[in-house]
C-alpha positions in Angstrom: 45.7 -212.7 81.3 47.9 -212.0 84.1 50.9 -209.9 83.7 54.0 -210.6 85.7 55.8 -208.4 88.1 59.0 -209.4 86.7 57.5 -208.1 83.3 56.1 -205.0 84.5 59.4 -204.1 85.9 61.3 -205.2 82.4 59.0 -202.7 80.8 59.3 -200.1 83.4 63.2 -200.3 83.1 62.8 -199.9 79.2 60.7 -197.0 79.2 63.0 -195.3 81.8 65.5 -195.7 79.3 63.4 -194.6 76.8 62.9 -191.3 78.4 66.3 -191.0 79.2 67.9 -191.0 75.9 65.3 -189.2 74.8 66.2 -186.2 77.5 69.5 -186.6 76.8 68.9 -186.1 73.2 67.5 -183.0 73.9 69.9 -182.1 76.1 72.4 -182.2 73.1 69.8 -180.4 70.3 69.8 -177.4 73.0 73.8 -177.5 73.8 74.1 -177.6 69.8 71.9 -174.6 69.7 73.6 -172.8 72.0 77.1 -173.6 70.5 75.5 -172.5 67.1 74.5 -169.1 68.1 78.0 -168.6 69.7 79.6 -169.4 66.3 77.2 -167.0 64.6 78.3 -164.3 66.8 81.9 -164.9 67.0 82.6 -165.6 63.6 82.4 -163.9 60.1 79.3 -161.2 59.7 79.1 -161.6 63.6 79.4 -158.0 64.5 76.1 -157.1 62.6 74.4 -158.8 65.5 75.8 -156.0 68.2 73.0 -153.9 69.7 74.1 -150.7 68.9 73.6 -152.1 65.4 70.1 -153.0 66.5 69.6 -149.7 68.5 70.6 -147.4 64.9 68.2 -149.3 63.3 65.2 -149.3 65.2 65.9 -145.3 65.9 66.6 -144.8 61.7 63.2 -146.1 61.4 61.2 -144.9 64.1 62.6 -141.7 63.2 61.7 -141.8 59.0 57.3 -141.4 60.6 54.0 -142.5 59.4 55.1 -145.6 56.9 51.5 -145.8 54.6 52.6 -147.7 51.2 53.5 -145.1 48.7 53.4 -142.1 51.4 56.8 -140.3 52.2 58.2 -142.4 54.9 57.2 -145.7 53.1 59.8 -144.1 50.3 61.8 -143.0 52.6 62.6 -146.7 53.8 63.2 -148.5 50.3 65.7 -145.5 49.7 67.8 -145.9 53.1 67.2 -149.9 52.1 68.8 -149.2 48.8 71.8 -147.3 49.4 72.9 -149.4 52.8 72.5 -153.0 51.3 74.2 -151.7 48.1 77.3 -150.5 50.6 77.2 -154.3 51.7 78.0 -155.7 48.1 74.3 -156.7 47.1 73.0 -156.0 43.8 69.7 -154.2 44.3 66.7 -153.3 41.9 62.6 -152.1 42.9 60.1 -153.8 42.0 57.1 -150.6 41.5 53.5 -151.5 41.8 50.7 -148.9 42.3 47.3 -148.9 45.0 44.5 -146.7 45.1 45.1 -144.6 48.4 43.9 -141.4 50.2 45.5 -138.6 51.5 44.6 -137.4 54.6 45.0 -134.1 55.3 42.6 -133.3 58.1 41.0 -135.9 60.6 38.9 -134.6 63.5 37.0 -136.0 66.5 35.8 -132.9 69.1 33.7 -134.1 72.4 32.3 -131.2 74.2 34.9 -129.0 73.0 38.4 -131.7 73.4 39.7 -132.9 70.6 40.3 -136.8 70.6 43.1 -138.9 69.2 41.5 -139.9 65.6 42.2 -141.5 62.2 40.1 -142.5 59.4 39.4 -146.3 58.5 40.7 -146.9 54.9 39.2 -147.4 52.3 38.5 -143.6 52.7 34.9 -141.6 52.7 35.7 -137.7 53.0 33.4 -135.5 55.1 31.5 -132.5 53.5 33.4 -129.7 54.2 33.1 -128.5 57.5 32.3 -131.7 58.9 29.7 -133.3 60.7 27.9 -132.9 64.2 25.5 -134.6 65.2 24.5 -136.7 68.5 26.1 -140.1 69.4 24.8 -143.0 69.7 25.4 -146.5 70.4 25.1 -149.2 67.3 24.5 -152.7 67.8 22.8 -155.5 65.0 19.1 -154.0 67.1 19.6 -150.4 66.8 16.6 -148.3 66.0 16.9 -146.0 63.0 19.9 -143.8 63.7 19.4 -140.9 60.9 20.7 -137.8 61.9 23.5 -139.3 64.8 26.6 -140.4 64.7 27.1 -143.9 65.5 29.5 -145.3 67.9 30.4 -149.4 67.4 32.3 -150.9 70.2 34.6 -153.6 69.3 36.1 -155.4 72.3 39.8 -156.4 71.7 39.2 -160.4 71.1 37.2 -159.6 68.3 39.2 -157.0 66.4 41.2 -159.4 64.2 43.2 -156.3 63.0 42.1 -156.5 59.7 38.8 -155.9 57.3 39.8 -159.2 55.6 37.7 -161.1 58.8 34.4 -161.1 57.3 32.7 -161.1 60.9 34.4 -157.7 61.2 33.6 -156.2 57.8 30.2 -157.3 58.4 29.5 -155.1 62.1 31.4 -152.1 60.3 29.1 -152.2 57.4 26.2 -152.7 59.4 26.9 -149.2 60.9 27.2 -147.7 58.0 24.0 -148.8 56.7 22.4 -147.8 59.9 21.4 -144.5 58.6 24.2 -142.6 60.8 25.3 -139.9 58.9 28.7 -140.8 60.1 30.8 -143.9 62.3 33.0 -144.0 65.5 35.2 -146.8 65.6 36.1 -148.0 68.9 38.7 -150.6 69.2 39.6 -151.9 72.3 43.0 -152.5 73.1 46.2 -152.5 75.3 47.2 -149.6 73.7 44.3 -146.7 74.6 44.9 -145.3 70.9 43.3 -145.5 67.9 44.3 -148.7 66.2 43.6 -149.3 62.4 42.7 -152.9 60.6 44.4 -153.4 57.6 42.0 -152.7 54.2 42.8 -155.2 51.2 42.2 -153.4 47.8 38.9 -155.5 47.2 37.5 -154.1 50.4 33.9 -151.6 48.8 33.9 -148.1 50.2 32.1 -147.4 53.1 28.5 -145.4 52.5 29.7 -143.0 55.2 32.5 -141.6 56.9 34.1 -144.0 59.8 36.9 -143.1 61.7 38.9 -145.0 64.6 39.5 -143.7 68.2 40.8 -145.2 71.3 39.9 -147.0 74.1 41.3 -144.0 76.6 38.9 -141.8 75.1 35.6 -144.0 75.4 34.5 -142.3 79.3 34.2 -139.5 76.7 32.4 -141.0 74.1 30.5 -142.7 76.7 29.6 -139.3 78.2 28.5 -137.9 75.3 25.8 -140.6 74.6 24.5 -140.1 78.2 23.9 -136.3 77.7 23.5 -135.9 74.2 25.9 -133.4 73.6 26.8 -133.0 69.7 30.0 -135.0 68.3 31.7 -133.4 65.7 33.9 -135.6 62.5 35.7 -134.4 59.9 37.9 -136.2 57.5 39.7 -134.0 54.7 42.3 -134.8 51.9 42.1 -136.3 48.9 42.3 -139.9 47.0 45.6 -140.6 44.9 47.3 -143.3 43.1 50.2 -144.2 45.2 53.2 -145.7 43.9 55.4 -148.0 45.9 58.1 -150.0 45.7 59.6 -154.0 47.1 63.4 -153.3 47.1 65.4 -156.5 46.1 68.4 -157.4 46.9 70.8 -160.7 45.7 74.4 -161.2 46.3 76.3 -164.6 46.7 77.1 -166.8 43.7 74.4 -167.5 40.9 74.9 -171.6 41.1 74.5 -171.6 45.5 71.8 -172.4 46.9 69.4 -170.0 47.2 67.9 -168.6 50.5 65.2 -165.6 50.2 64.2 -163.7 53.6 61.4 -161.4 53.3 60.0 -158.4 55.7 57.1 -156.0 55.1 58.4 -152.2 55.5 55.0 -150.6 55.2 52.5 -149.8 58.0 49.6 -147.0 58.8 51.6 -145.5 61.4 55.3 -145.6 63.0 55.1 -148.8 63.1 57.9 -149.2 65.5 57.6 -152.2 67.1 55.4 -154.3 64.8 58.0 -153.3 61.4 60.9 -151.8 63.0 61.9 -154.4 65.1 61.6 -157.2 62.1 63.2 -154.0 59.9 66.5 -154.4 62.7 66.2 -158.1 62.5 66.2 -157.8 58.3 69.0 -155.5 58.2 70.9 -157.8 61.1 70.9 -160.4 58.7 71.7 -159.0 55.5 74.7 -157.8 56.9 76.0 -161.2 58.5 74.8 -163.3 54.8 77.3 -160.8 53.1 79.8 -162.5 54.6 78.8 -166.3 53.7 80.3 -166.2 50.7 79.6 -169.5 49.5 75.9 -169.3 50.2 73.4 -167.3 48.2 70.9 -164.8 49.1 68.1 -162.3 48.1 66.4 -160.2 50.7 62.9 -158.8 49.6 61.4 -155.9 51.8 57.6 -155.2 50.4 55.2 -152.6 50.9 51.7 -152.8 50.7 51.4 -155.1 53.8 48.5 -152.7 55.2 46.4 -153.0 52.0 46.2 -156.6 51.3 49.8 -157.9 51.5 49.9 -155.8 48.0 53.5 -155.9 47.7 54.1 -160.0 48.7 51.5 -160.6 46.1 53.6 -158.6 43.1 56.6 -160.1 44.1 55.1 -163.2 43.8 53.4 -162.7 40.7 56.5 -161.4 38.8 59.9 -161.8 40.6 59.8 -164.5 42.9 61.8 -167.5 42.4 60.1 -170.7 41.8 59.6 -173.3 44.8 61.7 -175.7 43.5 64.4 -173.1 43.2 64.2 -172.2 46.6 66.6 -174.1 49.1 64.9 -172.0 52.5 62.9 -169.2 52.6 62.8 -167.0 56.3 60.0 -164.3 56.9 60.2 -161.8 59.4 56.5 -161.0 60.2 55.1 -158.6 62.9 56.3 -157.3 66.6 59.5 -160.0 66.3 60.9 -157.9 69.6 57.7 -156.1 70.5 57.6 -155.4 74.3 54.8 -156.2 76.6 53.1 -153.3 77.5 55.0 -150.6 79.7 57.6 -150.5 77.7 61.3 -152.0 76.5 61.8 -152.3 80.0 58.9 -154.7 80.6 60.3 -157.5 78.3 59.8 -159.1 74.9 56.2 -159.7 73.8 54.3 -163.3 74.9 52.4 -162.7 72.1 54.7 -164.0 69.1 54.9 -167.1 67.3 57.9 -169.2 65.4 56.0 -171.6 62.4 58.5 -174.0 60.5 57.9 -177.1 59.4 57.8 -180.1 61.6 60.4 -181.6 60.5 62.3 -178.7 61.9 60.8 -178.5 64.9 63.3 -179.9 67.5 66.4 -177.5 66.3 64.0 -174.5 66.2 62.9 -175.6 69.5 66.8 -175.6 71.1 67.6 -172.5 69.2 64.9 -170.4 70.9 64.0 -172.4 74.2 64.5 -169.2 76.3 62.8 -166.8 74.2 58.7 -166.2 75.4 56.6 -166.8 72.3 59.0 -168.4 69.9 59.9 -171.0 73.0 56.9 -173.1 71.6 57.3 -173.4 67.4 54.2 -174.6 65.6 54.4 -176.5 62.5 53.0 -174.7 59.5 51.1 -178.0 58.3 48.7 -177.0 61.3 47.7 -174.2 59.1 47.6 -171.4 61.9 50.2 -169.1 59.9 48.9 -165.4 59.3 49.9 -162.8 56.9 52.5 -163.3 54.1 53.8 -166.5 55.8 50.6 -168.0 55.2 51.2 -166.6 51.5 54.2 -168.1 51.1 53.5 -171.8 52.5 50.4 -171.6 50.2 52.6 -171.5 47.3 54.7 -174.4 48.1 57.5 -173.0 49.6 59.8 -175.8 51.6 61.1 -175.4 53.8 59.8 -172.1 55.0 60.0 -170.8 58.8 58.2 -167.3 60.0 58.0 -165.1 63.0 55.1 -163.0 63.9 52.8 -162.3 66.9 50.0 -159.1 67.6 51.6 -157.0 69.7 49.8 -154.9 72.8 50.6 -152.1 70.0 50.2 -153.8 67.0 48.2 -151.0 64.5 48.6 -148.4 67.4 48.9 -144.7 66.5 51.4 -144.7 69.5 53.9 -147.7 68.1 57.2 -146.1 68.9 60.4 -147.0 69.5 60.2 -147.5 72.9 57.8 -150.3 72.8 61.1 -152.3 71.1 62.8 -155.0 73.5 65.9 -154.1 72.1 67.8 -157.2 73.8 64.8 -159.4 72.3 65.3 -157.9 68.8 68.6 -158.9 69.3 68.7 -162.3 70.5 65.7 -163.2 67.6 68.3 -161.8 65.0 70.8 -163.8 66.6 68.4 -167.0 66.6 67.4 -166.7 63.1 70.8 -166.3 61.8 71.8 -169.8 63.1 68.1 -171.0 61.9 69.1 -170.6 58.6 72.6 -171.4 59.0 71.3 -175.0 60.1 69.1 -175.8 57.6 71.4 -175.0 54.8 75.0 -176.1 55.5 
């Protein structure tokens, strides 16, 4: 059938149209964004979103070290968390739960004399005393018997999943350890150059043999020491425990609001800087600007435990968590939320970071974070691509919900510090996330 040009052009002119309004639509969701932000930070609660405020935080918990659930600086944080958000009016309470952990007291790797950068992979397996030396050599699925050598397993970067939990992973670890080596090297490769952990959930068996991590700057080494056969000498020292941690809670607002939970993991196997101190500056941010929405209500979780199966989510979960229904919005701040790329603050916030909420919420996400890399493109949790706790948490029905997370070039890293924090980014996320929930609620 022949179409007109007359009707071509008719439908032309409507689609034009169509496009229009919808641009201009946009156009208004971003100005509205934009507008909402301002009112955030000009109005009540809005100083908690200066950088200096961002700057103490990110340095308070740089500065507190190694943050391993149930270790000293994992305590260290619920207390600070404790005393400041009861100086901002909330009622607070810990919620204890206990983990099998180890200790480590002692954890070498010497190469022709140098010592390397080193760590052992949880779940522990001490070294005799004095250690062990023995020749290196490479593992892969084909080795040859490697009895009386250390073997060395090379995991390139795109297949490190960061955690034990990807059974692909679990499967080339164990295979080493099974391989008759009397111990395992560990190489990850990654941005960072440093030995980077993966998380171990408590179900996770013990390995046969010690295995400890190094880093990718050391593999010419490691390398070296396979060509010449040159002795490698391990030892992992220290001793398992039963470590008790804590989730720190915290409500304020009144008891018939609305109620809005935001959550954050505090605990990590190193600083931690940038993958928890960021989201810990982010956290605090906004606990301080929801003690002045009076009318609204809110209770702020911070768990440990995230390194060893999400341990902490799951108690809270289990025994203190409000039900769904309940639940008028629930934020979580997840991983490296103002990570930097690598090289530093300086080099701009992390690509590498996501913003999930549901679809429905997907436009005024969009105009709140349009200019922020990463969280410029939000996916819709009902794709089923959400990670960590968020993934926990839309698994047990929680509407609406909205997360941040991303890897992080230091994500795991021994050498996570404070300046790998885009302080500005941290910031402006805060910022963003503030209005997010402001939005969805009022």
């Amino acid at each position: 059938m022949a179409v007109s040009t007359s009707g071509l052009k008719r439908v032309s002119a409507v689609a034009l149209i169509i496009i229009a309004l919808v641009a201009l639509l946009l156009v208004v969701i971003a100005m509205r964004g934009h507008g909402s932000k301002s009112a955030i930070a000009t109005g009540a609660g809005g100083e908690a979103f200066a950088i200096d405020r961002i700057v103490a935080a990110v340095a308070r918990y740089d500065g507190l070290g190694h943050k391993r659930t149930g270790e000293t600086a994992d305590l260290a944080v619920t207390a600070w968390l404790d005393e400041h958000l009861r100086s901002l009016g909330y009622r607070t309470s810990r919620q204890p739960f206990t983990l099998p952990s180890f200790r480590v007291d002692h954890a070498v790797v010497e190469v022709d004399g140098t010592s390397l950068a080193a760590f052992p992979q949880f779940p522990v397996t001490a070294t005799a005393q004095g250690g062990i030396t023995a020749p290196l050599r490479r593992y892969s699925a084909a080795s040859d018997d490697l009895r009386a050598a250390i073997a060395l397993v090379d995991i390139p970067a795109a297949r490190s999943n960061n955690s034990l939990a990807q059974p692909e992973l679990e499967t080339i670890v164990r295979g080493a350890t099974r391989s008759g080596a009397e111990g395992v090297l560990l190489l990850i490769r990654s941005e960072c150059g440093a030995p980077k952990m993966l998380n171990a959930p408590l179900d996770i068996e013990p390995f046969a043999v010690p295995v400890m991590l190094v880093g990718e700057d050391d593999a010419p080494r490691l390398e070296a020491a396979i060509a010449s056969g040159e002795p490698v000498h391990m030892e992992i020292s220290g001793a398992p425990f039963e470590a008790q941690a804590f989730n720190l809670i915290a409500e304020i607002g009144p008891v018939d609001a609305p109620l809005i939970v935001v959550s954050t993991p505090q605990s990590g196997w190193f600083t931690v800087t940038a993958e928890r101190g960021s989201g810990m500056a982010v956290f605090l941010a906004l606990a301080e600007w929801a003690a002045w929405q009076s009318e609204l209500r809110f209770l702020f979780v911070s768990n440990s435990g995230h390194e060893r199966g999400h341990a902490g989510a799951e108690r809270f979960l289990a025994d203190r968590a409000p039900a769904p229904a309940d639940t008028a919005y629930w934020l979580h701040i997840g991983a490296n939320v103002g990570a930097a790329e690598t090289g530093g603050s300086d080099a701009g916030p992390n690509r590498s970071r996501y913003l999930m909420t549901n679809w429905t919420a997907l436009l005024p996400a969009w105009s709140l974070f349009r200019e922020q890399p990463g969280f410029d493109r939000p996916i819709p949790l009902e794709l089923g691509q959400a990670r960590g706790e968020l993934a926990r948490y839309h698994a047990a029905g929680y509407r609406p919900l909205a997360g941040v997370f991303g890897p992080g070039p230091y994500h795991h890293c021994i050498n996570d510090r404070a300046e790998m924090v885009s302080l500005e980014a941290t910031r402006e996320a805060a910022l963003s996330l503030a209005a997010l929930i402001d939005r969805a609620v009022r």
